[in-house]
C-alpha positions as CSV (number, residue, x, y, z in Angstrom):
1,X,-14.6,-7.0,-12.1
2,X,-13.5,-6.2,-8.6
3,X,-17.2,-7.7,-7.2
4,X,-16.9,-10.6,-9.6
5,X,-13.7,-11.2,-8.1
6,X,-14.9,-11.1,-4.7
7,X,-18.0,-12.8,-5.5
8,X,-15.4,-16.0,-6.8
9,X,-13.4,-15.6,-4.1
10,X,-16.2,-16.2,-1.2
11,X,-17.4,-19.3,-3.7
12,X,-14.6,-21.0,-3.4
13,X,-13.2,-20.5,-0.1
14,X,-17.0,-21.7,1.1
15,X,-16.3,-24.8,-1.6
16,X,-13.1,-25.6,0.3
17,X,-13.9,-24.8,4.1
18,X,-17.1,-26.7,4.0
19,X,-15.7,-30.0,3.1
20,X,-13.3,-29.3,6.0
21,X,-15.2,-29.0,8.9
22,X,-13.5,-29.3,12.4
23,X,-15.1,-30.8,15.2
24,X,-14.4,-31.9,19.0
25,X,-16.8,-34.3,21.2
26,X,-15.5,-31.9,24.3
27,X,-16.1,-28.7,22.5
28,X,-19.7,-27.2,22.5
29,X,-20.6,-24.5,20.2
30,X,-23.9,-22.3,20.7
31,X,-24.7,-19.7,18.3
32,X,-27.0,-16.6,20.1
33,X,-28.9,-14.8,17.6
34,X,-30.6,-11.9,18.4
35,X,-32.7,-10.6,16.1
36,X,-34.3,-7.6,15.1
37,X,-38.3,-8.6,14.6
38,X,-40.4,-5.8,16.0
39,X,-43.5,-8.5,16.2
40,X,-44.0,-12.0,16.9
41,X,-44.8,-12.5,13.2
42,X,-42.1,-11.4,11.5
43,X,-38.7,-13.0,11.2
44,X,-36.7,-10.2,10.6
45,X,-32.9,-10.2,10.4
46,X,-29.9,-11.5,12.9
47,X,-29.3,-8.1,14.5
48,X,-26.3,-10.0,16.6
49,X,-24.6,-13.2,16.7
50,X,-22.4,-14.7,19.2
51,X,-20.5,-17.8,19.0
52,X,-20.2,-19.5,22.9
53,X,-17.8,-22.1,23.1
54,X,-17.1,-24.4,25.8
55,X,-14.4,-26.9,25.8
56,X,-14.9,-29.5,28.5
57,X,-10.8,-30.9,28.2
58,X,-8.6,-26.9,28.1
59,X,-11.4,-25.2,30.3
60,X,-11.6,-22.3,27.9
61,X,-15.1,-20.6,27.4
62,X,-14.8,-18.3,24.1
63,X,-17.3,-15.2,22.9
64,X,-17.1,-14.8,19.5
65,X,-19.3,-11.9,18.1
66,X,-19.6,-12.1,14.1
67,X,-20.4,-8.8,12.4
68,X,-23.3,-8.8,10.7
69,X,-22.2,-7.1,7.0
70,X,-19.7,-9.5,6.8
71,X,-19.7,-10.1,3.2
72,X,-19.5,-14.0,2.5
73,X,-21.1,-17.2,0.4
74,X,-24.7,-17.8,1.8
75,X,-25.5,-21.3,1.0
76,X,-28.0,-22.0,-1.8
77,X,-28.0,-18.0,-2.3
78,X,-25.6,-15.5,-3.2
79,X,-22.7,-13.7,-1.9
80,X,-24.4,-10.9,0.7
81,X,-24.2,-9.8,4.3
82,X,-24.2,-12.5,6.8
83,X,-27.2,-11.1,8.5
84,X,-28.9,-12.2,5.9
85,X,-28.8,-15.4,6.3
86,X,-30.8,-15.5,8.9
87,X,-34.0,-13.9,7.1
88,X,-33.3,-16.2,4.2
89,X,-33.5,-19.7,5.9
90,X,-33.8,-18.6,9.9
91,X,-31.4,-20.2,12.7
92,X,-30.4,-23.4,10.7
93,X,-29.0,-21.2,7.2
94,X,-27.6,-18.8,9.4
95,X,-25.5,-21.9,11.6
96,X,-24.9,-23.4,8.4
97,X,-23.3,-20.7,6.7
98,X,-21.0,-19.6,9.7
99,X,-20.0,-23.3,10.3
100,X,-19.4,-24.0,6.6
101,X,-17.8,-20.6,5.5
102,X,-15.5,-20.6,9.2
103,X,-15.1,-24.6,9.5
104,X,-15.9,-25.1,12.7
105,X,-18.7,-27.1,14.0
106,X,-22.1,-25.5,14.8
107,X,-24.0,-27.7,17.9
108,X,-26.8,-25.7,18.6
109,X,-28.8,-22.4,18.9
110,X,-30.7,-20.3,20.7
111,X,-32.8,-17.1,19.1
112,X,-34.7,-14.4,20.8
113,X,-36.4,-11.2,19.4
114,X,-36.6,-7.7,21.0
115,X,-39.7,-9.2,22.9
116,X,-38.1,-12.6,24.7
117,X,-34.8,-10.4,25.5
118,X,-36.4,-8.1,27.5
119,X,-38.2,-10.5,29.3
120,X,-35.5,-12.8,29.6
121,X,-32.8,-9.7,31.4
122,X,-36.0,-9.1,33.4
123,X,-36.1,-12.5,34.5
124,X,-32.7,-12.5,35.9
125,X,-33.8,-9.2,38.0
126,X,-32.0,-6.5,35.6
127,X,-28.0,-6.5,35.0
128,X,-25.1,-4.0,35.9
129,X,-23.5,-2.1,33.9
130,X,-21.4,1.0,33.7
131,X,-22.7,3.1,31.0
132,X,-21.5,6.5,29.8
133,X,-23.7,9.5,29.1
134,X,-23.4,9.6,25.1
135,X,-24.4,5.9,25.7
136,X,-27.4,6.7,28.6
137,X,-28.5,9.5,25.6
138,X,-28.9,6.7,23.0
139,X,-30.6,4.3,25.5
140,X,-33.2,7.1,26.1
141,X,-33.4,7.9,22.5
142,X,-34.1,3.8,21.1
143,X,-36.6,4.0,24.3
144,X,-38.9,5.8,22.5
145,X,-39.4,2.9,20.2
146,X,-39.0,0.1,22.6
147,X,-42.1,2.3,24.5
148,X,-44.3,2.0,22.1
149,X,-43.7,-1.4,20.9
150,X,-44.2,-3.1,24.1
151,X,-47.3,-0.6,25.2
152,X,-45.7,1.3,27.8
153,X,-46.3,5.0,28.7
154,X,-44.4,6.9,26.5
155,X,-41.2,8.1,28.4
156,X,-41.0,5.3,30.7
157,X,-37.7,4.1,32.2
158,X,-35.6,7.4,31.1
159,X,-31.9,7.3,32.3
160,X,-31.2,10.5,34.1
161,X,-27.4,10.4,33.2
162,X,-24.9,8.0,32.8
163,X,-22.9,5.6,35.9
164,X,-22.9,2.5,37.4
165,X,-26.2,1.9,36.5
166,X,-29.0,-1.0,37.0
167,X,-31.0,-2.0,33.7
168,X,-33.6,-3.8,33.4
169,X,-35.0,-5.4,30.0
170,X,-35.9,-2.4,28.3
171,X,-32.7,-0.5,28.7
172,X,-30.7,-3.6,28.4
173,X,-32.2,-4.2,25.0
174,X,-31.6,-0.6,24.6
175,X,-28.0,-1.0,25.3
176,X,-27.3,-3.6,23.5
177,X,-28.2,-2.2,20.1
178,X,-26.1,0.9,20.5
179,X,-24.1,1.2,17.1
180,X,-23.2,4.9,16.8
181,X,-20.4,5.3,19.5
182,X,-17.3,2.8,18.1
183,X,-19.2,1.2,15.0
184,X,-20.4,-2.2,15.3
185,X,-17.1,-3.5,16.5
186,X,-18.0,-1.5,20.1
187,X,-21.9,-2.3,19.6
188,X,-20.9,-6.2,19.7
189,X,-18.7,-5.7,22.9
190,X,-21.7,-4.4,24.4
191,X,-23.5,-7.0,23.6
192,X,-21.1,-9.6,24.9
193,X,-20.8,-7.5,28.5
194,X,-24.5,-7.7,28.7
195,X,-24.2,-11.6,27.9
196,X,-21.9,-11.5,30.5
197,X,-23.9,-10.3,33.2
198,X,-26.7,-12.2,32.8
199,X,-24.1,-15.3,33.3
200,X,-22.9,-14.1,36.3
201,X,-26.6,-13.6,37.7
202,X,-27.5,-17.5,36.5
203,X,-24.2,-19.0,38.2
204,X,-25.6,-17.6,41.1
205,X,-29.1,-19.3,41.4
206,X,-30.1,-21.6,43.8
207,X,-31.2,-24.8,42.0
208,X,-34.8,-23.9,42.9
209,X,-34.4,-20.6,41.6
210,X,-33.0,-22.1,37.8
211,X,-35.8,-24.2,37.6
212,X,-38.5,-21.7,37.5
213,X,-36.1,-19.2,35.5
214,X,-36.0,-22.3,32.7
215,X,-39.6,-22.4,33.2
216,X,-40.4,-18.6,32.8
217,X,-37.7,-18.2,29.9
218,X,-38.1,-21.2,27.9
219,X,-41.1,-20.6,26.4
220,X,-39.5,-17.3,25.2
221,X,-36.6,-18.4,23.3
222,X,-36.3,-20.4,20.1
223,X,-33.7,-23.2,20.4
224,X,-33.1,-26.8,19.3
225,X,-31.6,-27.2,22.7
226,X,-33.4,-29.9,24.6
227,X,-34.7,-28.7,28.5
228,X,-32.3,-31.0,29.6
229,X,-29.1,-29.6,28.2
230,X,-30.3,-26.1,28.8
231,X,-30.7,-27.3,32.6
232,X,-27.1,-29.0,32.5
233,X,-25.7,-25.7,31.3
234,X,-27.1,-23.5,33.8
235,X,-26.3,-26.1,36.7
236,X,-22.7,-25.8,35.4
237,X,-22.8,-22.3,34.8
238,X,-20.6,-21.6,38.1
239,X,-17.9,-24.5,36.8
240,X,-17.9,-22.6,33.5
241,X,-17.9,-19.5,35.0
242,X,-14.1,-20.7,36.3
243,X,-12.5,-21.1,33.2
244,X,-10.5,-19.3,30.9
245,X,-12.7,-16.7,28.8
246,X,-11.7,-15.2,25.8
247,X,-14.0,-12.6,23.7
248,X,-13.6,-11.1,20.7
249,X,-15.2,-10.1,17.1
250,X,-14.9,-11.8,13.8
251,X,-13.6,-10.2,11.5
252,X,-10.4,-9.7,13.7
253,X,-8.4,-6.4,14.2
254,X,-6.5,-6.0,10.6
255,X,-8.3,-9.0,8.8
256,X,-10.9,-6.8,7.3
257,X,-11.5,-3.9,4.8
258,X,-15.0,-1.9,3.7
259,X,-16.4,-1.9,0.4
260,X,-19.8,-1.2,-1.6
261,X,-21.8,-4.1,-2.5
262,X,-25.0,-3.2,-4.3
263,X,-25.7,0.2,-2.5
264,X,-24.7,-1.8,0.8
265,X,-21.6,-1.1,2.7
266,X,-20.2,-4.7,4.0
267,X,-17.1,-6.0,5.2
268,X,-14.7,-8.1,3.6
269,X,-12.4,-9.8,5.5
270,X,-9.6,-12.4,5.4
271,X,-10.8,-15.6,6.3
272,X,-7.3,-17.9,6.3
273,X,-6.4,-15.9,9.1
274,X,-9.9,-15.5,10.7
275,X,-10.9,-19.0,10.3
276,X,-6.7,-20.2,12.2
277,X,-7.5,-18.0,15.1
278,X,-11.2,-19.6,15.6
279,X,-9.6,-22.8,15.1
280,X,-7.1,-22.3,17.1
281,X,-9.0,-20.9,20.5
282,X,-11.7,-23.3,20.0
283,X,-9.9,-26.6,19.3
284,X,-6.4,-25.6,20.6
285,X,-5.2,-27.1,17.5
């Protein structure tokens, strides 16, 4: 009864919330998706997904990281995790359902797998970060993997300890997928300081040099951006970088609890008080 209920609920708040869909001409929302494929021929599931926001008219760029077992309506499917959604119907089910179950609009997307990531934190020469040594043990240990799947020797680019430390694509990736120190809430902060550093590294090209990184990364990366808006962006990546930045995760602090869905552990979460808070920082109304 308790699922049936839950299943109800999701139904019709996504009934409701996607006939009310909020929208701004000087707001742009991206969704990242980072996914989990371990080949170029598999879809797999979306291991991450962050919400960037810009709005042109309060100066306010927004990071919002959704959890992936957030338990909610897919579209055309069945309540499930939102993660999901993504190996259901790819980037366009998986904007869908977020803009339709969160009512706020969707513009565009970008998608890369464990593959284009690397190569993409490569192309910006590697990224800072402070890393701890229970974190520099897990880098080591997902290494082993990454090693293998990419055909390098096996024990390549080993982190001798944790510190200020310089990563390049492999440990990045490495990094970034880090789940067992904090949960997931921690794994998506991660993820949003490496998204952060490879910002700061494109507001700092030369125009010369963001050409040829658009040319070297684009053919990596999924997207229904056009060259021409992913050029403006990165051109106005040193404006953005100037306004006022806000990052979080959805579900927020205290809007969530854990239960058992099918043998899966998901989260549900209050999405009245979720759904006013993205609302609110996106649209300032």
């Amino acid at each position: 009864n308790t699922l049936n209920d839950a299943n109800q609920s999701n139904l019709n708040h996504y009934n409701t919330m996607s006939l009310d869909i909020m929208r701004d001409p000087n707001v742009l929302n991206v969704l990242l998706i980072g996914t989990d494929a371990r080949s170029t021929s598999e879809r797999g599931r979306s291991d991450s997904m962050i919400l960037v926001s810009i709005n042109k008219q309060t100066k306010k760029l927004l990071m919002f990281s959704f959890l992936r077992d957030i338990y909610l309506y897919i579209p055309g499917v069945e309540s499930t995790r939102l993660n999901h959604s993504y190996a259901y119907g790819g980037p366009e089910l998986t904007m869908k359902t977020i803009e339709q179950n969160f009512g706020i609009e969707i513009n565009k997307y970008v998608q890369v797998n464990f593959y284009s990531f690397i190569e993409v934190i490569d192309a910006v020469g590697g990224i800072d970060l402070t890393v701890t040594d229970d974190e520099a043990k897990l880098i080591n240990d997902y290494l082993g993997e990454i090693n293998k799947l990419v055909g390098d020797k096996k024990g390549s680019d080993r982190l001798k300890g944790g510190g200020n430390l310089h990563l390049n694509g492999k440990q990045a990736l490495c990094y970034a997928r880090i789940r067992y120190i904090g949960t997931d809430f921690a794994r998506t902060r991660r993820q949003r300081d490496v998204l952060n550093q490879v910002l700061e590294k494109v507001r700092n090209m030369e125009l010369g040099e963001l050409s040829g990184f658009l040319d070297e990364t684009l053919p990596l990366i999924t997207t229904n951006l056009t060259q021409s808006e992913i050029f403006s962006l990165l051109v106005n990546a040193n404006e953005y970088s100037n306004y006022t930045r806000v990052a979080d995760s959805i579900p927020l602090n205290q809007t969530y609890y854990f239960m058992t869905v099918r043998g899966m552990s998901v989260i549900g979460i209050d999405f009245d008080a979720n759904v006013n808070v993205l609302r609110k920082e996106i649209y300032n109304r």
